[in-house]
C-alpha positions in Angstrom: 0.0 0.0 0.0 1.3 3.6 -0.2 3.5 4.8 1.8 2.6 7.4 5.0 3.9 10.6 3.0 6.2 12.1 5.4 8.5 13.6 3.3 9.8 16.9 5.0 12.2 15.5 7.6 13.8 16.8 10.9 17.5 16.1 12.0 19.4 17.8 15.0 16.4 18.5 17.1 18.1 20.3 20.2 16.6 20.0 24.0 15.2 22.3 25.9 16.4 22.9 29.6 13.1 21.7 30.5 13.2 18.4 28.8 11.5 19.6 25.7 12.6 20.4 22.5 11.8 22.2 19.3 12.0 20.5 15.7 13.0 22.3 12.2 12.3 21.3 9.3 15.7 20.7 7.5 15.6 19.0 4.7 12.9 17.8 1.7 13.1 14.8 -1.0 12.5 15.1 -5.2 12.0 12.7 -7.7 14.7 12.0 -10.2 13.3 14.3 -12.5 13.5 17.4 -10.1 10.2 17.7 -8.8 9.4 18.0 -5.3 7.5 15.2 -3.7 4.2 16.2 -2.5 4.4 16.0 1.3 1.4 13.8 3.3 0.9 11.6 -0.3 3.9 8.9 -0.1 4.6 7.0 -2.7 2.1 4.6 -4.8 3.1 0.9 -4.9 3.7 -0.8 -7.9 1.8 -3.2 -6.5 -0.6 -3.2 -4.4 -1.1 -6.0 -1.8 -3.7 -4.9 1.4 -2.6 -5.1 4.9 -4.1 -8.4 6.0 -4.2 -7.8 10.2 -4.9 -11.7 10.7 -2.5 -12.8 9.6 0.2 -10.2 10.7 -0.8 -11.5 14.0 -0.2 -15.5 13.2 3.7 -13.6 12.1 2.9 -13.4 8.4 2.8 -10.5 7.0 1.3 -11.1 3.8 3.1 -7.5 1.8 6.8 -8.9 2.6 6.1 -12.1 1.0 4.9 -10.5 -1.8 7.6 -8.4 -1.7 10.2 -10.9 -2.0 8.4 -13.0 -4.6 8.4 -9.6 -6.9 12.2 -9.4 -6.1 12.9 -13.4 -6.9 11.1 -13.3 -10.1 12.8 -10.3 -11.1 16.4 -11.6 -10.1 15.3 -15.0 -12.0 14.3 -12.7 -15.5 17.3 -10.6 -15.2 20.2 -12.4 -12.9 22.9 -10.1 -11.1 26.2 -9.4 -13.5 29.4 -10.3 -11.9 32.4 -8.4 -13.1 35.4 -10.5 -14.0 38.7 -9.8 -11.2 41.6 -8.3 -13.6 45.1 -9.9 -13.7 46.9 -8.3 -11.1 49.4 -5.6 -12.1 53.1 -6.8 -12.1 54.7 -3.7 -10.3 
């Protein structure tokens, strides 16, 4: 399912004397062709599998298995490329 959307993140949060603190946002994310991500959206799955709360609570949680079936049959159709070790260099 998509994502939660949080998208605007905080990082070096200082304390308060108190024991509270104040956040900033500090930094945002964009897509790879330069357009800001819209913040509180997430990002769409490519595909979608529903939260299934039964069986989460057997241990199975039913969007990781799907998850790594999509990533087996992908390393099946297109297998990783190993690069060859060079001859080492006579120095």
């Amino acid at each position: 399912m998509r994502t939660w959307g949080g998208l605007i993140g905080i990082s070096g949060s200082p304390s308060l004397i108190d024991g509270g603190g104040v956040t900033v946002p500090t930094f945002r994310m964009y897509d790879p062709d330069g357009k800001w991500f819209r913040e509180g959206h997430g990002v769409d799955p490519d595909v979608e599998v529903p939260e299934d709360y039964g069986q989460l609570a057997k241990g199975v949680d039913v969007q990781l298995e799907r998850g790594i079936t999509e990533v087996m049959k992908a390393l099946a159709a297109q297998p990783p490329v190993y690069p060859k070790h060079p001859a080492y260099e006579k120095r």
